[in-house]
C-alpha positions in Angstrom: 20.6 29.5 -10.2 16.7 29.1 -9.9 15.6 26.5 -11.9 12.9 28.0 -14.1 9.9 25.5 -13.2 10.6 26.3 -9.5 8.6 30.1 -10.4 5.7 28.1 -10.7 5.4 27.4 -7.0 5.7 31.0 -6.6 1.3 31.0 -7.2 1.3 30.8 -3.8 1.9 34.6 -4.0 -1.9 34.8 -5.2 -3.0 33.2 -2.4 -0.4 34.0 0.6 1.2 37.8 -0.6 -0.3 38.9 -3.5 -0.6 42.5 -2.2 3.0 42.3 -2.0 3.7 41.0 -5.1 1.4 43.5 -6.8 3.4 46.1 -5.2 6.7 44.7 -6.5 5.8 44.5 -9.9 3.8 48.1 -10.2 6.9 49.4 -8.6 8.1 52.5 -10.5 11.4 51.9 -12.5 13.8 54.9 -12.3 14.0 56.0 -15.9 17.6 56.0 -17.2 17.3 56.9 -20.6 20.6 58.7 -21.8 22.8 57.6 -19.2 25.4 60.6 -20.2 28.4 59.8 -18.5 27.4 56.6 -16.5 29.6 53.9 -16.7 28.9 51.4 -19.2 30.2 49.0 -17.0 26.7 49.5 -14.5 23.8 49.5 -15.1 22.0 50.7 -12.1 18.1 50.2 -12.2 16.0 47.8 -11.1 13.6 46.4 -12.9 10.4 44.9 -11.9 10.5 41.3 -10.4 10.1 38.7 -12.7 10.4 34.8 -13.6 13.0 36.3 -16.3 14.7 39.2 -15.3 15.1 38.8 -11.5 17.1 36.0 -12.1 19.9 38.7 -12.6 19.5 41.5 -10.7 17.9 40.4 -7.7 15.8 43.0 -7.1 12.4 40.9 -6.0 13.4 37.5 -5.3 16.6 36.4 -3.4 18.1 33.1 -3.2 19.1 30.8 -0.7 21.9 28.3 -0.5 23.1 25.0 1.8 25.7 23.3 0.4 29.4 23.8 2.4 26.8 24.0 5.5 23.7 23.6 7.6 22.4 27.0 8.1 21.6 29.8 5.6 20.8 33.7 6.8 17.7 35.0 4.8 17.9 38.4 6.9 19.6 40.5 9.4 17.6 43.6 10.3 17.0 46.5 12.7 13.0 45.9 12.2 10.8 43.1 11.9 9.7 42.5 8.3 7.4 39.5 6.3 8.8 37.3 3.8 7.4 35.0 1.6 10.6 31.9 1.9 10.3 29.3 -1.1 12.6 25.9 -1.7 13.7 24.2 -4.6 13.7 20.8 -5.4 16.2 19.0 -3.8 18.7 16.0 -4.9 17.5 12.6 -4.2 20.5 11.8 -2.6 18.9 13.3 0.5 17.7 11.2 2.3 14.4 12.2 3.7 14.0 15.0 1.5 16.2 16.9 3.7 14.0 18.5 6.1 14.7 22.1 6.9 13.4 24.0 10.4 13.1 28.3 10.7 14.7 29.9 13.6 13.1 33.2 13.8 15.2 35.7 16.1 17.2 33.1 17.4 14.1 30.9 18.5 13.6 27.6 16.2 10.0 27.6 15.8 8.8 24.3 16.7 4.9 24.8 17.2 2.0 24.9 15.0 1.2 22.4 12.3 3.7 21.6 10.9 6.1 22.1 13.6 9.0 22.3 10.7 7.2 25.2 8.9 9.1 23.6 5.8 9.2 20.2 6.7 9.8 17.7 3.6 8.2 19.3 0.8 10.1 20.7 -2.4 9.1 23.5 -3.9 6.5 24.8 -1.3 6.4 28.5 0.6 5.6 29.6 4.0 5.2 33.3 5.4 7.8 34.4 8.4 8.1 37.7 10.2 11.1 39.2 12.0 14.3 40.4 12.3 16.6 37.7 11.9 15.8 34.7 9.8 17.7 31.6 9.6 17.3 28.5 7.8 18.2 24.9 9.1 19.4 21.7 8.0 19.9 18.5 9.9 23.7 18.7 8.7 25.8 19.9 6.1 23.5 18.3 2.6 25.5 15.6 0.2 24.4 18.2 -2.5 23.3 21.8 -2.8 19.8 22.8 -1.5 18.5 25.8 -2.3 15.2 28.4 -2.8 14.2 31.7 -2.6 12.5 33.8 -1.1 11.2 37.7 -1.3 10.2 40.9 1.4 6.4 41.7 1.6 5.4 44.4 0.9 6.6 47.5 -1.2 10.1 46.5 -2.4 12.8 49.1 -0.8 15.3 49.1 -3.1 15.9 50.7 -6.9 19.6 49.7 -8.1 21.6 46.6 -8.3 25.2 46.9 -9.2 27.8 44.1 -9.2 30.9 43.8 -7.7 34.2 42.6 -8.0 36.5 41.1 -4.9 40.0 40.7 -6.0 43.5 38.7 -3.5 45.6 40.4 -1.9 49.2 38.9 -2.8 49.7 36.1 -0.4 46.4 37.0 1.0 44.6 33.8 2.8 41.2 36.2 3.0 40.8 40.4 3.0 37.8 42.4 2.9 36.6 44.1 -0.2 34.1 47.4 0.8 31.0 47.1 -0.6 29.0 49.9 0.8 28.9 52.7 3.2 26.2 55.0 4.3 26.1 58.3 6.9 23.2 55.6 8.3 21.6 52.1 8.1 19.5 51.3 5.4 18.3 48.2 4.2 20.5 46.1 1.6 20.9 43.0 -0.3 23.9 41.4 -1.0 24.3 38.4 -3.5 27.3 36.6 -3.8 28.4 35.3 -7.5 31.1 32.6 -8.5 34.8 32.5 -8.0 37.1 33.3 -11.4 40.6 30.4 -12.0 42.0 31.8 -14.9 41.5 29.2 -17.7 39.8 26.7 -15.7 35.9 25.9 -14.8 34.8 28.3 -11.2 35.0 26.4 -8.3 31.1 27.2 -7.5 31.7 25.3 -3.8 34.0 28.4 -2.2 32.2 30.4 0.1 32.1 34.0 1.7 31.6 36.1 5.0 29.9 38.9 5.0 30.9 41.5 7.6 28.3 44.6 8.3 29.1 47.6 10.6 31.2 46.7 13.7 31.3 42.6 12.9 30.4 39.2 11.0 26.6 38.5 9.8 26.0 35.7 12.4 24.1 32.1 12.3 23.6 32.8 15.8 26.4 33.7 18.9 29.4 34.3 17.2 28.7 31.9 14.5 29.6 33.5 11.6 27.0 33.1 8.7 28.6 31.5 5.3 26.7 32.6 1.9 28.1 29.9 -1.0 27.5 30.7 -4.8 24.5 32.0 -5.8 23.1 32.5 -2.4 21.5 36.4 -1.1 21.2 37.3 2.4 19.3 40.9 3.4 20.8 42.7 6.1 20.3 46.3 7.8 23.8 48.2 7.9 25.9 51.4 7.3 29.0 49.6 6.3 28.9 46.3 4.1 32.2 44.5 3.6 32.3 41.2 1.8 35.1 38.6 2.8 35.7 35.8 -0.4 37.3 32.6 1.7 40.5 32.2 -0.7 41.9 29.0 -2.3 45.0 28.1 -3.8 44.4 29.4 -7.1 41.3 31.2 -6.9 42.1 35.3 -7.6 38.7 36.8 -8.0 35.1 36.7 -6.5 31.6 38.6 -7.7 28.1 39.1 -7.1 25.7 41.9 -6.7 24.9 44.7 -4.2 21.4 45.7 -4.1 20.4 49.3 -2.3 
């Protein structure tokens, strides 16, 4: 979850995106009203990004997450787009603040000043462009890391629904369908917590995300690994999420945003 100080290092927006984030919050909101037959279950709209209420459904911000690795997947597109990328305070246990690097269409950008557009600072924000974006840590961190970060520019999404994985009997890992289009489009998929009946979830469990024809990649055949809490953007017809299984684990959740 976002810690709620961490919104006030989103200011930068004034300075770095505040078109965008202009944009975002005059966005129109579909006007439900009487939702007739509608499922009570869903409710469908977005709303407009804010400290508050986008802590739930995702619509403006997104989050990202290390914590059972060293890489995390902000987006996988079919066009170039601008984000505004953000991190959170992170544990003093890191040693060295736990630097992170961008790798922007599979080339770690290692120019300009700093080099590690990142480099040691908690809770500061830095502007990327392209297709695929990929955050990186020196190694798998001793305790969570984590930010957020939000597309430039008018928002292209209206409804965030959530979903629900459940096992398979005996299953060590299936693939729950999570959306399918005639075409790509642009979605955002954020993966919640894991459900023991009776006990505490084990937040740590992780997922894969698989999108038309094959895994979201880190890179090669890498396949990317979203933990709880995390979001990752990605252009695709077909969306399929993959919960990693545990011994006593039965259900996974987390939201679909189109």
């Amino acid at each position: 979850m976002i810690h709620r100080n961490t919104f006030a290092a989103a200011g930068v927006l004034a300075a770095l995106a505040s078109g965008a984030c202009a944009t975002a919050r005059a966005q129109s909101v579909p006007d439900v009203g009487d939702r007739g037959a509608m499922s009570s279950v869903q409710a469908t709209a977005c709303v407009p990004p804010s400290p508050v209420n986008d802590r739930y459904n995702h619509c403006g911000w997104g989050v990202w997450r290390l914590e059972t690795q060293r890489s995390a997947v902000i987006a996988t597109l079919a066009e170039p787009a601008s984000y505004l990328v953000c991190r959170e305070m992170v544990d003093a246990a890191e040693p060295g603040g736990y630097p992170i690097s961008v790798e922007i269409d599979g080339v770690a950008i290692s120019t300009g000043t700093p080099a590690a557009a990142t480099g040691h600072a908690p809770g500061g924000c830095f502007v990327v462009s392209g297709k695929k974006i990929v955050l990186n840590g020196p190694a798998r961190p001793q305790k969570a890391v984590n930010g957020y970060y939000i597309r430039l520019g008018a928002l292209p999404w209206s409804n965030a629904v959530s979903w629900q994985a459940r096992k398979l009997a005996g299953a060590a890992a299936d693939r729950t369908l999570l959306a399918q289009f005639p075409q790509q489009r642009l979605l955002r998929v954020c993966f919640g917590s894991y459900s023991v009946l009776g006990n505490p979830p084990p937040y740590i469990r992780d997922y894969r995300l698989w999108a038309d024809s094959g895994h979201v990649v880190v890179r090669g055949s890498e396949a990317a690994v979203f933990n709880f809490g995390s979001c990752t953007d990605v252009s695709a017809s077909l969306l399929a999420v993959e919960p990693q299984w545990a011994a006593g684990i039965d259900a996974g959740q987390g939201r679909l945003v189109f």
